[in-house]
PLY file of the C-alpha trace (Angstrom):
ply
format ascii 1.0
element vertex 618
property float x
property float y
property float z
element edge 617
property int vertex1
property int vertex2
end_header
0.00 0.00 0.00
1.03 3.32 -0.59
2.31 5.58 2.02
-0.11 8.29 3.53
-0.23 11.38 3.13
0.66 13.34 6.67
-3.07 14.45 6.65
-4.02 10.97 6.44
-1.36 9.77 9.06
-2.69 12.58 11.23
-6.04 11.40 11.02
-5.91 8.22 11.86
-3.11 8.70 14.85
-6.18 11.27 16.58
-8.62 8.57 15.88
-6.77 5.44 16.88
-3.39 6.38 18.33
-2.04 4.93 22.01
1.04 7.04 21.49
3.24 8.51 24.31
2.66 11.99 22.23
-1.16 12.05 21.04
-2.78 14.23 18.39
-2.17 17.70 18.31
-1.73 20.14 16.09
1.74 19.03 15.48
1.45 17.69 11.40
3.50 14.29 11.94
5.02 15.65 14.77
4.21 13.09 17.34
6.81 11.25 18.94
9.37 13.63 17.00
12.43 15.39 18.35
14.55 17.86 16.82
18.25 16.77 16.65
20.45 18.67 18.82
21.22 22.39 18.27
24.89 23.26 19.06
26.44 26.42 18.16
28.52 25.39 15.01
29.57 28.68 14.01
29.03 31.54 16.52
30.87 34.07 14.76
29.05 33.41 11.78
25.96 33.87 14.00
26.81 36.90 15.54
28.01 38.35 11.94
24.31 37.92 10.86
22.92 39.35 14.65
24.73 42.36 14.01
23.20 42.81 10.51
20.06 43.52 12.74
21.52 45.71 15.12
23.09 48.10 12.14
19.92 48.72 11.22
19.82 51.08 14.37
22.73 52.46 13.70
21.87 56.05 14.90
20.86 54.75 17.93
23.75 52.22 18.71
26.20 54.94 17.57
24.47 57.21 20.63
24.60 54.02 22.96
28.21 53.09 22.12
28.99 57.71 22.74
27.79 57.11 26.54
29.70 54.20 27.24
32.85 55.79 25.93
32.35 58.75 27.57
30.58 56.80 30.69
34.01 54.14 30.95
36.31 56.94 30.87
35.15 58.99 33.55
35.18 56.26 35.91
38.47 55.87 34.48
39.46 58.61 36.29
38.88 57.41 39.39
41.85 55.45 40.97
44.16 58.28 39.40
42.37 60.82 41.58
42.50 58.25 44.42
46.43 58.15 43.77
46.59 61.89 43.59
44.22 62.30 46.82
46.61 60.52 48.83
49.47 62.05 47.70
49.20 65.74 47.28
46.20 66.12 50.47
46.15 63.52 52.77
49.80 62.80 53.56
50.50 66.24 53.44
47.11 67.31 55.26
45.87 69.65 52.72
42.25 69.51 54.19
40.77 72.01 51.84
42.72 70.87 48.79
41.23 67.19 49.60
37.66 68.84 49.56
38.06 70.13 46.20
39.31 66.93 44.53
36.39 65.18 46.45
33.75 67.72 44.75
35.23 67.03 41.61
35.55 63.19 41.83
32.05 63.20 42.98
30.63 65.56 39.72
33.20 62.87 37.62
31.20 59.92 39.22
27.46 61.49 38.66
27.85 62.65 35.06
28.62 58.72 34.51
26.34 57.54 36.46
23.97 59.66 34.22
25.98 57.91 31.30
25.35 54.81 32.21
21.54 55.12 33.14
21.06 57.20 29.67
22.90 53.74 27.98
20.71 51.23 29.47
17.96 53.64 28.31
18.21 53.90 25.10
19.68 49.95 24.67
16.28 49.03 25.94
14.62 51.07 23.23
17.43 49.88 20.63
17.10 46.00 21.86
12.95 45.46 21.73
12.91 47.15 18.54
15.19 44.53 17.06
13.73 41.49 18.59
10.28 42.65 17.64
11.48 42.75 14.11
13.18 39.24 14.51
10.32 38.22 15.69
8.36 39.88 12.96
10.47 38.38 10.43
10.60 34.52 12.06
6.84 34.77 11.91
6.77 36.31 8.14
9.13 33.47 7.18
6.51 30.73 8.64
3.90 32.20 6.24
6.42 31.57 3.15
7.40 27.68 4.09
5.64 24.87 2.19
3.23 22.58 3.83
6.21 20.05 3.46
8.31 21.57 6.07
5.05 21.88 8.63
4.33 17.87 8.13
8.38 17.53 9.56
8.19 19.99 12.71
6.67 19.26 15.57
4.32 22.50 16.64
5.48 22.88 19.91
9.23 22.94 19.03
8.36 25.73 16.45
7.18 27.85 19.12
9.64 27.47 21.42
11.78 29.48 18.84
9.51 31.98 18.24
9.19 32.48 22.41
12.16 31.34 24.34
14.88 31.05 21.90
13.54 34.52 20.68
13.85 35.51 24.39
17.08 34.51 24.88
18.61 36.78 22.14
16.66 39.64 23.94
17.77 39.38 27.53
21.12 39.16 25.85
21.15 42.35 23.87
19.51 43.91 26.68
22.39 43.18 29.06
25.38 41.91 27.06
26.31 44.10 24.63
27.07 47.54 26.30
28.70 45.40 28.77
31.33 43.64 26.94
31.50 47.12 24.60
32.08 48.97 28.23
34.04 45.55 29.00
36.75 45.90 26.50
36.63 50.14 26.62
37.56 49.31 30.23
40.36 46.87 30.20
42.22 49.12 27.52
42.06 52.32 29.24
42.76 50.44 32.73
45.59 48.42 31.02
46.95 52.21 29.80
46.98 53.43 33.51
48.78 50.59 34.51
51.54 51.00 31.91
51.83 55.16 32.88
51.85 54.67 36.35
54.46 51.64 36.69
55.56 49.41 33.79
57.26 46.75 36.55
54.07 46.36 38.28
52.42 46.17 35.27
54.59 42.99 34.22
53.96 41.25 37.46
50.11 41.96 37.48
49.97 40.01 34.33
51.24 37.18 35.28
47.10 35.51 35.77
45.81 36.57 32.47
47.17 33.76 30.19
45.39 31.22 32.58
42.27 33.46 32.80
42.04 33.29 28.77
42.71 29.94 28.63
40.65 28.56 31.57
37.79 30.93 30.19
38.13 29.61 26.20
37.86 25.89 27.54
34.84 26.66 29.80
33.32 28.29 27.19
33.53 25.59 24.63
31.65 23.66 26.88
29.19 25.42 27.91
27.82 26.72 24.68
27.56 22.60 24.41
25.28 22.22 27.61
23.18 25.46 26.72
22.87 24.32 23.04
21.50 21.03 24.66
19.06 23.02 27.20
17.48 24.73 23.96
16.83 21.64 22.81
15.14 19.80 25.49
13.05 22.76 26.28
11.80 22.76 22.43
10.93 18.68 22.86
9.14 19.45 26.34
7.06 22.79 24.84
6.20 19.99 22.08
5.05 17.24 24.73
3.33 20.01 26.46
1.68 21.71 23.31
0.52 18.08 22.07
-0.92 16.70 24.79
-3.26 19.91 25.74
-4.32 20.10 21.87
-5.23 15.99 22.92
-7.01 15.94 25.52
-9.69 14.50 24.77
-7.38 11.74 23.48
-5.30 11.15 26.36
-8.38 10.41 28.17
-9.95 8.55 26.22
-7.07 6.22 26.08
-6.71 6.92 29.46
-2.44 7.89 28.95
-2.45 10.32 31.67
0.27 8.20 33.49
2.12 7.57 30.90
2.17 11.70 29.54
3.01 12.34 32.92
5.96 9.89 32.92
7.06 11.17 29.97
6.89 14.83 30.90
8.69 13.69 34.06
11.61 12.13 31.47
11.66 15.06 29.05
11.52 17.37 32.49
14.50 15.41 34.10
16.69 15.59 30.50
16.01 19.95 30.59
17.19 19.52 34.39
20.40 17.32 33.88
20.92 19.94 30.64
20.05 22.89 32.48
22.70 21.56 35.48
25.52 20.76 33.80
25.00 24.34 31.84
24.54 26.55 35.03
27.33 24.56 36.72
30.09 24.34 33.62
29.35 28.16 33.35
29.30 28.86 37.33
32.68 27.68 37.57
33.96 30.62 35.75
33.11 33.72 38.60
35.25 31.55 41.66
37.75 30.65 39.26
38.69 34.17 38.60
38.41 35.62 42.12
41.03 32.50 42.64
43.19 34.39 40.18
42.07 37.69 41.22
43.39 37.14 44.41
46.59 36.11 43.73
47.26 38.49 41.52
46.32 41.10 44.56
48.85 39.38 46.81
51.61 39.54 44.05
51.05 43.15 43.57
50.92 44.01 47.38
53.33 42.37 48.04
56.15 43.71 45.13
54.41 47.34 45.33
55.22 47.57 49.32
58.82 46.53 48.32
59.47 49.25 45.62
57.70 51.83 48.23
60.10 50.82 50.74
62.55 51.62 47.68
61.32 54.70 47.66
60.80 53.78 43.54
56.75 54.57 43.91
54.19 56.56 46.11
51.31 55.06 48.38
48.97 56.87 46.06
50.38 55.20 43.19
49.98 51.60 44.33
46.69 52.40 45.61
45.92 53.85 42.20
47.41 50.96 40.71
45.42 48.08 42.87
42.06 50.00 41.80
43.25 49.90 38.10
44.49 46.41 38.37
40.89 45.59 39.38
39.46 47.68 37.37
41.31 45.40 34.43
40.25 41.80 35.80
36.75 42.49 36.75
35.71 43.26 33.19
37.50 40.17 32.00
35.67 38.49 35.01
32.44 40.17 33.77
33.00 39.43 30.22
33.40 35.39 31.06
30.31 36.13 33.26
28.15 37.31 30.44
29.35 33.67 28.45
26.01 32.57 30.60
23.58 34.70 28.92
25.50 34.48 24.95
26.46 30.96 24.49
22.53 30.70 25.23
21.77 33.51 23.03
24.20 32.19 20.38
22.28 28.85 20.16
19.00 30.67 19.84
19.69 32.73 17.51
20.95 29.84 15.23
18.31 28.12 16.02
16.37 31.40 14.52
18.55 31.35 11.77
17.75 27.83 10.75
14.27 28.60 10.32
15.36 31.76 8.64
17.65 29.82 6.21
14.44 27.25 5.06
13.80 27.20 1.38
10.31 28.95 1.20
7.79 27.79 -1.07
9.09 27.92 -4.82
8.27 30.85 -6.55
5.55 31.63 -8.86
6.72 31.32 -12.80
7.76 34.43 -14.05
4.90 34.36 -16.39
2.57 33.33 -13.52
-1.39 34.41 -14.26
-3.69 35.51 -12.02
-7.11 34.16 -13.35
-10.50 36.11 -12.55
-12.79 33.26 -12.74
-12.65 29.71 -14.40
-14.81 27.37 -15.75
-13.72 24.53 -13.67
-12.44 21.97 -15.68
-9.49 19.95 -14.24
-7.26 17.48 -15.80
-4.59 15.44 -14.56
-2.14 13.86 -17.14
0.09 11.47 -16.01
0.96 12.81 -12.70
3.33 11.24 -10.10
4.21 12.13 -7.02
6.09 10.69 -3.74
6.23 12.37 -0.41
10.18 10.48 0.24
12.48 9.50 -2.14
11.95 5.67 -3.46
8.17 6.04 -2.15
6.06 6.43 -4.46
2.11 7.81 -3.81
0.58 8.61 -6.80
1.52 6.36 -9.97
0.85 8.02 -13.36
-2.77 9.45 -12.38
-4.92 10.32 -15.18
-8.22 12.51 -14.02
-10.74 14.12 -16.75
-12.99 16.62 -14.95
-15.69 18.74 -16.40
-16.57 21.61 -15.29
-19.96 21.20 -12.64
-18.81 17.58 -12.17
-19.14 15.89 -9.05
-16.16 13.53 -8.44
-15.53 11.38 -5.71
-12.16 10.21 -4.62
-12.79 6.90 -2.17
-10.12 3.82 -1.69
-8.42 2.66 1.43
-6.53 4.85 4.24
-3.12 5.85 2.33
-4.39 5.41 -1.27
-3.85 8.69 -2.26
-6.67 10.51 -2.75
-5.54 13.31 -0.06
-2.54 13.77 -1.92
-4.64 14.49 -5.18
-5.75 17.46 -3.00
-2.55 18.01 -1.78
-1.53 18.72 -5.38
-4.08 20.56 -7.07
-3.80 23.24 -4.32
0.14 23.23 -4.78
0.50 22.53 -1.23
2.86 19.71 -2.42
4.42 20.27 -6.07
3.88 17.24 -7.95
7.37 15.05 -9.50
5.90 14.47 -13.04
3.08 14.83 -15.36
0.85 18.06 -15.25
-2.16 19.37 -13.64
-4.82 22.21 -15.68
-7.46 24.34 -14.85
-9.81 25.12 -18.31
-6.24 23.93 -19.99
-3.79 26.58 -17.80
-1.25 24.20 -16.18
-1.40 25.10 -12.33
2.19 25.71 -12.35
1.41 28.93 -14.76
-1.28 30.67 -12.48
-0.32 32.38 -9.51
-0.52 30.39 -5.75
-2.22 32.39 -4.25
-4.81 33.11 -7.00
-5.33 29.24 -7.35
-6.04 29.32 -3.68
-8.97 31.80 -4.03
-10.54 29.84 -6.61
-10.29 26.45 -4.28
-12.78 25.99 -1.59
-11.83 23.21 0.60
-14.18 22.09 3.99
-12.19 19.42 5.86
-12.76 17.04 8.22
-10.87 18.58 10.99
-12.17 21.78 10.39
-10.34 24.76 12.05
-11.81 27.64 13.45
-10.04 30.64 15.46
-10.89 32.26 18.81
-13.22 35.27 17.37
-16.82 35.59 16.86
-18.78 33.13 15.08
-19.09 35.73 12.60
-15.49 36.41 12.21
-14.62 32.89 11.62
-17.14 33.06 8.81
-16.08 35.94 7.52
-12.74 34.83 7.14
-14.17 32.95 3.70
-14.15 36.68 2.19
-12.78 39.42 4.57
-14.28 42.17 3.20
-18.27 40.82 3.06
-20.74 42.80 4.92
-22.62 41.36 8.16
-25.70 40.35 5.75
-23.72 38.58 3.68
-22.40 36.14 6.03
-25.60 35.81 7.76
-27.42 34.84 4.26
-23.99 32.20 4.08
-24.74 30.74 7.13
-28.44 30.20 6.24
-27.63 28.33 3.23
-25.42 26.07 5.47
-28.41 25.53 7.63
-26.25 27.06 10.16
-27.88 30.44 11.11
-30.70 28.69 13.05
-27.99 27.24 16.04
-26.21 30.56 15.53
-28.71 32.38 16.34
-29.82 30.22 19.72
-25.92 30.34 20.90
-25.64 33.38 24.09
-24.36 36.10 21.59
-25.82 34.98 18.28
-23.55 35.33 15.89
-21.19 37.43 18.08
-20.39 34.64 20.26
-16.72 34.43 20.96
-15.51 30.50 20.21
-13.23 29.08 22.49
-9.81 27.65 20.83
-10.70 25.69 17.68
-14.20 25.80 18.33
-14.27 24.24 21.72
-17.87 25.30 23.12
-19.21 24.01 19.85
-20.44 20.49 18.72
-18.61 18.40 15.65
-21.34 19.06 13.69
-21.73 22.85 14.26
-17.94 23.30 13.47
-18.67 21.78 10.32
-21.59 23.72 9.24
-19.88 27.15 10.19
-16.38 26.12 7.71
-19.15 25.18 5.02
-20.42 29.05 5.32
-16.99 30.14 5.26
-16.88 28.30 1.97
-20.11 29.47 0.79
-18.90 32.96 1.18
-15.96 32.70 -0.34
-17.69 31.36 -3.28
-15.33 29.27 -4.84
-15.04 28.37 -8.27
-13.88 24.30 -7.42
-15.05 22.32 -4.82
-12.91 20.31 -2.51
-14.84 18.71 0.48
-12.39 16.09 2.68
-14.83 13.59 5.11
-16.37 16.42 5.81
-19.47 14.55 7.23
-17.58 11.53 8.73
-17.32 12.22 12.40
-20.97 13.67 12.94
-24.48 11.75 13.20
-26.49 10.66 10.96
-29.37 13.44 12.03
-26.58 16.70 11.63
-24.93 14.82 8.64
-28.28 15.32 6.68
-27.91 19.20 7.65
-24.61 19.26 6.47
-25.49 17.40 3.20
-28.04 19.32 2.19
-25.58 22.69 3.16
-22.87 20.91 0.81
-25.57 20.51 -2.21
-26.33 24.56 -1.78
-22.27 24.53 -1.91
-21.54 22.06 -4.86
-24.37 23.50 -6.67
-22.56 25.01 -10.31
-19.33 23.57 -9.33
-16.88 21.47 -9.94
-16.41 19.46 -6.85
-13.94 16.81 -5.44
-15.21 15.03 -2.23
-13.27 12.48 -0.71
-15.02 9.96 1.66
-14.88 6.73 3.15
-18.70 6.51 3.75
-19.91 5.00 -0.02
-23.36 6.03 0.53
-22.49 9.79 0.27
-20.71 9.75 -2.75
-23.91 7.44 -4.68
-24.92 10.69 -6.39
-21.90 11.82 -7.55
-21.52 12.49 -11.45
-18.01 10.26 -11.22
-16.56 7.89 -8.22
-12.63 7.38 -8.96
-11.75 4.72 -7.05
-7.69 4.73 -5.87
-5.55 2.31 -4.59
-1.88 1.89 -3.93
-1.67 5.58 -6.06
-3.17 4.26 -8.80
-6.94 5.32 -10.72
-7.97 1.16 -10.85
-11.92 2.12 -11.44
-14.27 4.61 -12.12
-17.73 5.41 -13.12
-21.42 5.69 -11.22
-22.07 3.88 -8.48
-24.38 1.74 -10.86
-21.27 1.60 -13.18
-19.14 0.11 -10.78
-21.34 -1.83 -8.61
-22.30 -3.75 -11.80
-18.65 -4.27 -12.75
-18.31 -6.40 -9.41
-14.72 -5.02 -8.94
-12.78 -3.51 -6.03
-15.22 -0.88 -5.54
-18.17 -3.25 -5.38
-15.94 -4.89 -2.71
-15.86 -2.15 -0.62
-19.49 -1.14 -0.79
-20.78 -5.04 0.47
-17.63 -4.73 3.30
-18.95 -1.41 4.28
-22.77 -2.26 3.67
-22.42 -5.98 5.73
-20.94 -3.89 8.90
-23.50 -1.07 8.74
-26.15 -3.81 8.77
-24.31 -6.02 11.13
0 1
1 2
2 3
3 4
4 5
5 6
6 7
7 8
8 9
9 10
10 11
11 12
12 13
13 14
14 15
15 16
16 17
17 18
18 19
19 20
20 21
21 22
22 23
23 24
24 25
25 26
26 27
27 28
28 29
29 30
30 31
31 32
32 33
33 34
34 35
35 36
36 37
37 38
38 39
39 40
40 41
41 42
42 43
43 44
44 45
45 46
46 47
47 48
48 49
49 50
50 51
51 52
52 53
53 54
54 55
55 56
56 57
57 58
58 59
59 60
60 61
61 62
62 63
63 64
64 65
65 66
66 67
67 68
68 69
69 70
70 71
71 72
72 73
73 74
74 75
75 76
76 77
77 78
78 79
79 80
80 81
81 82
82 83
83 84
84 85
85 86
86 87
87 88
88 89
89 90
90 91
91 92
92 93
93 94
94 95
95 96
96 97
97 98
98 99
99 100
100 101
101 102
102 103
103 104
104 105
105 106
106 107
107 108
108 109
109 110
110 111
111 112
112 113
113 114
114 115
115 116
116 117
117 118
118 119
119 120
120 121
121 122
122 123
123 124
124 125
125 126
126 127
127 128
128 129
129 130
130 131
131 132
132 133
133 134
134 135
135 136
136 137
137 138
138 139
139 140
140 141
141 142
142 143
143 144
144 145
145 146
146 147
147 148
148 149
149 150
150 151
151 152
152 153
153 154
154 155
155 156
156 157
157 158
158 159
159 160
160 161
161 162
162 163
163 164
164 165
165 166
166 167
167 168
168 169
169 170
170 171
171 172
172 173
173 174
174 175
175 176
176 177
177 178
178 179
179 180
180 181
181 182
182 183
183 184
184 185
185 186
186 187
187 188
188 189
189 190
190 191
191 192
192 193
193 194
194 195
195 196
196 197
197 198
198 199
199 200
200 201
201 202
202 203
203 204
204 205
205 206
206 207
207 208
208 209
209 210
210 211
211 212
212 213
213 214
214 215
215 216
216 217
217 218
218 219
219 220
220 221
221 222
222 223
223 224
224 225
225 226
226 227
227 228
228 229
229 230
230 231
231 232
232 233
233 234
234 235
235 236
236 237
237 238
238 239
239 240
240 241
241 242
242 243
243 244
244 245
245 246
246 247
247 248
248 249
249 250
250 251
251 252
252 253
253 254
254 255
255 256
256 257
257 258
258 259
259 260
260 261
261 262
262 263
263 264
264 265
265 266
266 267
267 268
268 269
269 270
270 271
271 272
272 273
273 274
274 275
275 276
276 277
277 278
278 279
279 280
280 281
281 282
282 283
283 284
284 285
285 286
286 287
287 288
288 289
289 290
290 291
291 292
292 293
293 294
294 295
295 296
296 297
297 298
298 299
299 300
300 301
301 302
302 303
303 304
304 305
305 306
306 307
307 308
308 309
309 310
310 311
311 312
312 313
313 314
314 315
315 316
316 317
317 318
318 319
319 320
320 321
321 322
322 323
323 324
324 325
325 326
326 327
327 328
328 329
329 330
330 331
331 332
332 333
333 334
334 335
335 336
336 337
337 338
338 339
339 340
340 341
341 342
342 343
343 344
344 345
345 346
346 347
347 348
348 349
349 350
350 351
351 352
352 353
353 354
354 355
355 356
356 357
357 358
358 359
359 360
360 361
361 362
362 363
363 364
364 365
365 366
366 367
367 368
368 369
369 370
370 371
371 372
372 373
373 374
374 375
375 376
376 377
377 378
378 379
379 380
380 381
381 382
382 383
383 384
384 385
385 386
386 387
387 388
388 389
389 390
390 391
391 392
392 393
393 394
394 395
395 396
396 397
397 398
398 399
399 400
400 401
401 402
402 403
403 404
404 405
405 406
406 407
407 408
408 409
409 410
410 411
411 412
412 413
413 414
414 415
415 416
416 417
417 418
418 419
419 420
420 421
421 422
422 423
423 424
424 425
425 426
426 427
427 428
428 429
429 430
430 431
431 432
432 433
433 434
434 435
435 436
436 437
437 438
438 439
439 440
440 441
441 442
442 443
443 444
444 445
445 446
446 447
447 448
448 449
449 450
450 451
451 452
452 453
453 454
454 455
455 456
456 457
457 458
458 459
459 460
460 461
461 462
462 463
463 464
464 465
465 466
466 467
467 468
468 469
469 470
470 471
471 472
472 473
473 474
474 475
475 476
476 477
477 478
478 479
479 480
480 481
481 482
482 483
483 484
484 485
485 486
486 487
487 488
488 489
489 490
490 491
491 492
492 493
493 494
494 495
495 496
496 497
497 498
498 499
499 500
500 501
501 502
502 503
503 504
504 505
505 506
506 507
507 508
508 509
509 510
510 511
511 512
512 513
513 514
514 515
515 516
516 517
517 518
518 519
519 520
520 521
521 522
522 523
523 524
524 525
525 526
526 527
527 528
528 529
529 530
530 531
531 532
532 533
533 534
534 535
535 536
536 537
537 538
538 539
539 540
540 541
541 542
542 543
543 544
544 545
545 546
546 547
547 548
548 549
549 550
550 551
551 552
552 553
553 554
554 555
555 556
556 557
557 558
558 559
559 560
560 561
561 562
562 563
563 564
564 565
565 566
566 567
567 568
568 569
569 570
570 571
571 572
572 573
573 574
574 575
575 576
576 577
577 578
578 579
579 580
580 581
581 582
582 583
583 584
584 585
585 586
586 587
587 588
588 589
589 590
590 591
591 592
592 593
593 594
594 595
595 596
596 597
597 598
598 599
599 600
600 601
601 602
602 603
603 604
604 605
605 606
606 607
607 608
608 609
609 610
610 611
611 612
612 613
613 614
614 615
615 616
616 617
């Protein structure tokens, strides 16, 4: 048998699955994990981050002024400290101490005022880029085929657009006027070192080789652990996002013991991740006041000999101690911040990868856009295989004129979703060609084919707004009275109308507070009112009674009515009226005809009519 079609697959795993991961919105998602995302090449990462950032150039340029100017004055400090001791306190210049104080004091305000002004404006600078991030990630969603949907679980998806997008932002937010004030700061501290006493300058670098290499190594692995964090979080938000889409599911298969040991599993991997990250990267801060403090007892030590030499001041080793610090803590700082950007770093690829996803092909440069058709659809020769070697549809050839009724039945996995699949170029077909009125589908514009396809599926989708937004969504810019005349011609308006807020009742998420059957009739108004030129209805009365599936019949003959119309269905004895009934197996057309036709021809479809008939009757 051929191999289904991820709308079929999802079908039947909501209807029958005993899966760890049940049903979902996740297309072929369940049970699925991402492989692991490890920073491969941060700079290459952070090359394409700052494309975003230039964008705000103005802006950064103003951020980057105040922590120059910020840096420097504090700078100043430890000089005047030096200075302070030497020329006013040893001496006992009282008054000459106050003025240095006054001054050292306006030094330390204006950057303060610096520094506040920074973090300011880096806010500002930081939510504007993620939003557009953001903005794009989403934007690039809308341009991916169907294909790359049916791969990704749903949940992992929007961990990316939330916490790996969240990531980047606490990271601008904090990081990057740090390690810009960061390196500003060792320089002009590594300077003042140099002027005030080249020896002790020697001797205070004596840690900084093992601080560089100690901080490289830890660094290597932790953007390892973090990568790994952002990827057990995505599988958990996936576990988490499936099994409240399947509720109903996962009870009645009664799996809530065996979600919640599998939460607990997933939950116990992000712990052991989110450990060994917090702990390879904790390691850094005591490691360096380790260093820090040696270095403070070397240069003690050596600067109260060369005082006793008389070959320095007090003022200048206590002016040198504060610069000496003032050069290790940004380094410590700097391998602080590796917390925050190795996880930033494997977010943003993460982004990236999305980013980097082939979109949809292209319309052909000579692309139509059609304002109405006649209807008529032919498929010549088509093939078509979802994998490589695997073949689902086996040179198909479909004649359809236009106001035809044609019904696509077979087993699960035949193939007659994937004729669907095709004709609305969700999936681009491998070989042969598909026409509308003799325009190959390939030639007219997506999204224009889209408008003239009206599809009502079994699963049918509806979004948390009014019941009269969810119809209008068939044609956005139809007045109240036309939807209202769409739903009566589903045979919808009279349930509408009973519900607490007629037809400005808010729906809970996919149509919650509504029945099966309800759902159904409101997506066959949406069709109605988008008035479609073809037809495509999927099972769309298979999961209802037989009471509301007479409704929703005679609302699908008001919408097949001067159409051409494709309805695929497993119950026979909807299709008996249809103009033509294709029957499909293993990707191949093997029969069709009326139901008299084939019925008389005693072949596979008359074996599936007495199957189905003998367990109806049963």
């Amino acid at each position: 048998m051929a191999k289904n079609s991820p709308e079929e697959n999802q079908s039947n795993q909501r209807q029958t699955s005993t899966s760890v991961r049940p049903g979902g919105l996740g297309r072929g998602g369940l049970g699925m994990g991402m492989p692991v995302v490890k920073a491969q090449n941060p700079k290459q990462t952070l090359k394409r981050l700052w494309h975003y950032m230039i964008q705000e150039a103005k802006t950064l340029a103003v951020v980057f002024a105040l922590v120059v100017v910020g840096t420097v004055l504090m700078l100043t400090g430890p000089y005047f400290i030096g200075v302070a001791i030497d020329r006013y306190i040893t001496p006992g210049d009282f008054p000459g101490l106050l003025r240095l104080s006054a001054l050292m004091l306006s030094i330390f305000v204006v950057s303060a005022l610096c520094t506040w002004l920074q973090n300011y404006y880096m806010i500002g600078l930081s939510q504007k880029i993620i939003a557009q991030m953001r903005k794009d990630l989403f934007a690039k969603l809308h341009t991916l085929p169907l294909r790359f949907f049916d791969s990704k679980p749903h949940g992992e998806l929007m961990s990316r657009l939330t916490n790996d997008i969240e990531n980047i932002s606490n990271t601008l937010n904090s990081s990057t006027t740090q390690v810009f004030a960061s390196i500003i700061a060792i320089m002009g501290a590594f300077a003042m070192m140099i002027y005030l006493s080249p020896l002790l300058t020697i001797f205070s670098l004596f840690t900084i080789p093992i601080m560089i290499v100690a901080t490289k190594k830890i660094a290597k692995g932790t953007r390892t652990y973090f990568a790994a964090q952002q990827k057990n979080l995505g599988d958990l938000n996936g576990l988490i996002e499936e099994t409240i889409s399947g509720q109903r599911v996962v009870k009645v298969f009664c799996r809530e013991e065996t979600l919640i040991r599998q939460f607990n599993q997933d939950n116990l991997k992000l712990k052991e991740a989110g450990i060994k990250a917090q702990i390879y990267s904790g390691i850094i801060m005591p490691f360096m006041n380790v260093l820090n403090n040696l270095s403070f007892a070397i240069l003690a030590g050596f600067g109260g000999w060369l005082v006793i030499q008389g070959a320095i001041t007090v003022g200048v080793i206590a002016s040198f101690i504060s610069y000496s610090r003032q050069f290790t803590r940004p380094v410590n700082e700097l391998a602080n911040q590796f917390n925050m950007v190795q996880s930033a770093i494997a977010g943003a690829e993460r982004f990236f990868e999305i980013m980097d996803e082939a979109p949809e092909t292209k319309d052909a440069p000579n692309a139509v856009a059609l304002k109405e058709i006649g209807g008529n659809v032919d498929f010549t020769d088509v093939s078509f295989s979802y994998m490589l070697d695997t073949p689902v549809l086996k040179h198909v050839d479909l004649h359809v004129t236009s106001g035809q009724t044609i019904a696509l039945v077979g087993p699960t996995g035949a193939g007659k979703t994937t004729i669907i699949n095709l004709l609305t170029r969700f999936y681009e077909i491998n070989q042969g060609s598909i026409t509308i009125d003799g325009k190959n589908i390939q030639d007219i514009a997506r999204n224009n084919l889209r408008q003239l396809l009206g599809i009502v599926l079994q699963d049918t989708f509806l979004f948390s707004e009014s019941v009269r937004e969810n119809i209008r969504y068939g044609k956005l810019e139809a007045t109240d009275e036309q939807v209202e005349a769409a739903a009566k011609l589903a045979n919808a308006d009279t349930f509408i109308r009973r519900l607490p807020e007629g037809y400005d009742t808010v729906l809970t998420e996919d149509g919650g507070n509504l029945s099966q059957g309800q759902r159904q009739l409101i997506a066959i108004a949406r069709a109605l009112l988008a008035d479609p030129a073809i037809l495509i209805l999927d099972e769309a009365t298979s999961s209802v009674d037989t009471r509301t599936e007479i409704h929703i019949q005679e609302a699908m003959l008001h919408l097949m009515q001067g159409r051409t119309s494709f309805v695929i269905a497993h119950r026979l004895s909807t299709v008996r009226d249809a103009d033509t009934i294709v029957v499909i197996n293993d990707g191949e057309i093997i029969e069709q005809g009326t139901h008299e036709e084939l019925l008389a021809q005693q072949g596979f479809y008359h074996q599936l009519y007495i199957n189905q008939f003998s367990r109806q009757t049963a």
